[in-house]
C-alpha positions in Angstrom: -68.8 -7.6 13.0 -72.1 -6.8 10.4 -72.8 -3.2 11.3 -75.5 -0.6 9.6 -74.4 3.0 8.4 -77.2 5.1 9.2 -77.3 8.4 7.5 -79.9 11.6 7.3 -79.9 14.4 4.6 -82.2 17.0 4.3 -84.1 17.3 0.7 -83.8 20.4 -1.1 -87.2 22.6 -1.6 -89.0 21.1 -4.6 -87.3 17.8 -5.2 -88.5 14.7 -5.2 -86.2 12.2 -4.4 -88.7 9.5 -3.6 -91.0 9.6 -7.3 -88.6 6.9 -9.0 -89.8 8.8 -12.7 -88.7 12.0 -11.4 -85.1 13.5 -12.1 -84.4 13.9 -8.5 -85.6 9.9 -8.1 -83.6 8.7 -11.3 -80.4 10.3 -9.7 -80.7 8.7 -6.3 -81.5 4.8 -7.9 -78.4 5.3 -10.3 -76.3 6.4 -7.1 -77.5 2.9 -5.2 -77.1 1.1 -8.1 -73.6 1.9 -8.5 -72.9 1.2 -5.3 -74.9 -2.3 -4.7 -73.0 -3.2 -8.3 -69.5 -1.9 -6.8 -66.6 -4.7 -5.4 -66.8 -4.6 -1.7 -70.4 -2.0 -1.2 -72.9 -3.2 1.1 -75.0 -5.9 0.7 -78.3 -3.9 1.0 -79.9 0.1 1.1 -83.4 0.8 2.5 -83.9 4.8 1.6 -87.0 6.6 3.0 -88.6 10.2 3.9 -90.1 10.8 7.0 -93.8 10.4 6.7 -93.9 13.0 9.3 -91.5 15.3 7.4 -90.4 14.8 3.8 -88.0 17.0 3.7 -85.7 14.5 5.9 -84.8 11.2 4.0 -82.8 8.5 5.9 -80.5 6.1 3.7 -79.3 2.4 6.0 -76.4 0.5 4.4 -75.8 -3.0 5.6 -72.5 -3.7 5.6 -69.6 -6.7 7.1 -67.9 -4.5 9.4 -66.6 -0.8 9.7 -63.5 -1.7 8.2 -65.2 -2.4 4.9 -67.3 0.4 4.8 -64.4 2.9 5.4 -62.5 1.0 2.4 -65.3 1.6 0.3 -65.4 4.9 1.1 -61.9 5.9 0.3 -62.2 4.1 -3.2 -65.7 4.8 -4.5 -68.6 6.1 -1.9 -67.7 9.9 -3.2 -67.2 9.2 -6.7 -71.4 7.4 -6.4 -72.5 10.6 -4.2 -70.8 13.3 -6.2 -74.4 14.5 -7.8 -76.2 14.7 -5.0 -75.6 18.3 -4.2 -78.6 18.9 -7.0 -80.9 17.2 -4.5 -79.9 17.2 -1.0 -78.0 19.2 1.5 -75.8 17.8 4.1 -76.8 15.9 7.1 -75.0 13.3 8.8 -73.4 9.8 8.4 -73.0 7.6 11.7 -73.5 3.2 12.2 -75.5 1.7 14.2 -75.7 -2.1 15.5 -79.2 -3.5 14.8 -80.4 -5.6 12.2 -82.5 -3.4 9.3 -85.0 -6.0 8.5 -88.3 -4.0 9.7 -87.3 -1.6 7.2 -88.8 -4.4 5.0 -92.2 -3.4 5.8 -94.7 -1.5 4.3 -94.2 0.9 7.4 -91.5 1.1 10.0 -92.0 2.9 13.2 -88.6 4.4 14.3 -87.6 5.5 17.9 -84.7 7.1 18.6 -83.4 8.1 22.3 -80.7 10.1 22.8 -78.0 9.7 26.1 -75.5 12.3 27.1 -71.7 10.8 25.1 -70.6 9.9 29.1 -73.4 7.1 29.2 -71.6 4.3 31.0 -71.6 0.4 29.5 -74.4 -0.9 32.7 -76.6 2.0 32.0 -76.2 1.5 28.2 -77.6 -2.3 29.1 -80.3 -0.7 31.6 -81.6 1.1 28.4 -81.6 -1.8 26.3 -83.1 -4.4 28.8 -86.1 -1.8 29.6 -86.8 -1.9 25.3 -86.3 -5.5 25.6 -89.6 -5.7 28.3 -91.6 -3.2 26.2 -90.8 -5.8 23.7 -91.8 -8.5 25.2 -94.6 -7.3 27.3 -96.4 -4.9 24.3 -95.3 -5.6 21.1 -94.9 -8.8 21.1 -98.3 -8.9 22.0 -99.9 -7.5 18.3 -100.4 -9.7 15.9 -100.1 -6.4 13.8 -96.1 -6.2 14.4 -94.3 -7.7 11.8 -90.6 -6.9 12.8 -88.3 -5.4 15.4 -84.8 -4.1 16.0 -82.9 -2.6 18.6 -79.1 -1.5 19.2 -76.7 1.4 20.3 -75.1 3.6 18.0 -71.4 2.5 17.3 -70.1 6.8 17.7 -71.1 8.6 20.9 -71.8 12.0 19.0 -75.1 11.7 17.4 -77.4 14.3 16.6 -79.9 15.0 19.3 -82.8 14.1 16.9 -86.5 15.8 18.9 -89.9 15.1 18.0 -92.3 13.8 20.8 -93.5 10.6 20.9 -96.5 10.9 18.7 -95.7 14.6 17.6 -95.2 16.7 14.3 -92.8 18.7 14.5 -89.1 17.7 14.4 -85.9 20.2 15.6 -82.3 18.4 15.1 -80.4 19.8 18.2 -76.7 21.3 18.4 -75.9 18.9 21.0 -74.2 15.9 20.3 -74.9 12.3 22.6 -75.3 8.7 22.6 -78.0 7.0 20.2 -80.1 4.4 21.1 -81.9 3.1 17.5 -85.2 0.8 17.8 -86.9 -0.1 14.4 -90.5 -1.3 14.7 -92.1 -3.0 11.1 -95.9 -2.4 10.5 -98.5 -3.5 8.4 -99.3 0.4 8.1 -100.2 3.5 10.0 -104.0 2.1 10.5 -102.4 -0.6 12.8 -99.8 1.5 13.9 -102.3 4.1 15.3 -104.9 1.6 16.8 -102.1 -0.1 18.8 -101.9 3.2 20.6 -104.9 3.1 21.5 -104.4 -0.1 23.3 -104.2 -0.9 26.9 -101.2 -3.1 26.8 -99.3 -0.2 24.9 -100.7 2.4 27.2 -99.7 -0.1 30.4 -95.9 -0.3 29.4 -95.0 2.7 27.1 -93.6 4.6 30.7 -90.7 1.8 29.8 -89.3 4.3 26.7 -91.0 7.5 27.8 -89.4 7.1 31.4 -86.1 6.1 30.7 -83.3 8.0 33.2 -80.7 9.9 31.4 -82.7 10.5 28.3 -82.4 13.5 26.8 -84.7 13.4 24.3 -87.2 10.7 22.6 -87.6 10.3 19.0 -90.3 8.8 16.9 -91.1 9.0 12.9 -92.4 6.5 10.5 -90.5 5.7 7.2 -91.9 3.4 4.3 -88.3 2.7 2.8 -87.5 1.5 -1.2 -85.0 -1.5 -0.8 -82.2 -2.8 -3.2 -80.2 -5.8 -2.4 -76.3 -7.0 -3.8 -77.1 -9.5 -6.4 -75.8 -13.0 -4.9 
């Protein structure tokens, strides 16, 4: 089964990972490059900074199944990686199943709710039927959305990742839960901001913000650089 790994790393004071003429850029295309041009590597990477934090750059990998992704791993993932203690410190490394298509767009909104690790199968499906309405009764009402993706985390020990809906500042908690991953593709932040204002957002948004069990809700914006396997 396809699955995303989905991974977070924390950029070192002064680098600039995402400025594809600096250094600090150079380094991180040659690293994807090896990897898209590696036998058996994932068939795409979307990399991006938080818009809300650039300190905090998230890296997606589409790959066939876990299985391939821990063979690649074992044979040449480290040996593509081994530079980037110049540029980043360690974050962490988990898969996800959604589709990363949004991540397409100029701008994608990402929401992230977090569930105690004893979350129960019906109450996982609770969670992802009450995106599924906010779907279908807000988004897919804006001509200005141009993507969306939704899934559970594959582990059950995420980060506890917590920044308000609509706030600044972020704090990565000690705790450890369940990950629900929504990506939401924009035309940019102008659209992204005046949806908001909205009454159809406004009527259904208590679907995410209300959700029971949630420990804490999540959202950031990326605008990701892409490289896909060559067919």
């Amino acid at each position: 089964m396809a699955i995303v790994e989905v991974g977070m790393m924390r950029v070192q004071t002064g680098k600039t990972p995402m400025d594809a003429r600096s250094p600090d850029g150079q380094l991180l295309l040659s690293a994807w490059g090896a990897v898209m041009g590696a036998p058996g590597g994932p068939q795409r990477v979307c990399w991006g900074t938080e818009l809300e934090d650039a300190s905090r750059i998230w890296c997606f990998f589409d790959w066939e199944g876990l299985e391939q992704h821990a063979s690649f791993a074992k044979t040449f993932g480290a040996e593509a990686t081994q530079r980037f203690g110049q540029v980043f410190m360690p974050g962490f490394t988990k898969h996800v199943h959604l589709s990363t298509t949004p991540l397409s767009c100029p701008l994608t909104e990402v929401v992230l709710a977090s569930f105690p690790s004893s979350i129960s199968a019906p109450q996982k499906d609770v969670v992802a039927t009450r995106f599924r309405e906010f779907k279908a009764s807000a988004l897919d009402h804006c001509a200005d959305v141009r993507g969306v993706s939704a899934g559970w985390g594959h582990e059950d020990d995420f980060p506890v990742h917590h920044r308000a809906v609509g706030g600044d500042s972020c704090t990565m908690l000690q705790e450890k839960g369940c990950l629900f991953f929504a990506l939401i593709g924009w035309g940019g932040a102008r659209e992204r901001m005046a949806f908001r204002d909205t009454d159809v957002y406004k009527a259904h948004i208590h679907l995410l913000t209300e959700m029971e069990g949630c420990v804490a809700l999540s959202t950031f914006h990326l605008s990701c650089s892409t490289l896909e396997r060559a067919r």
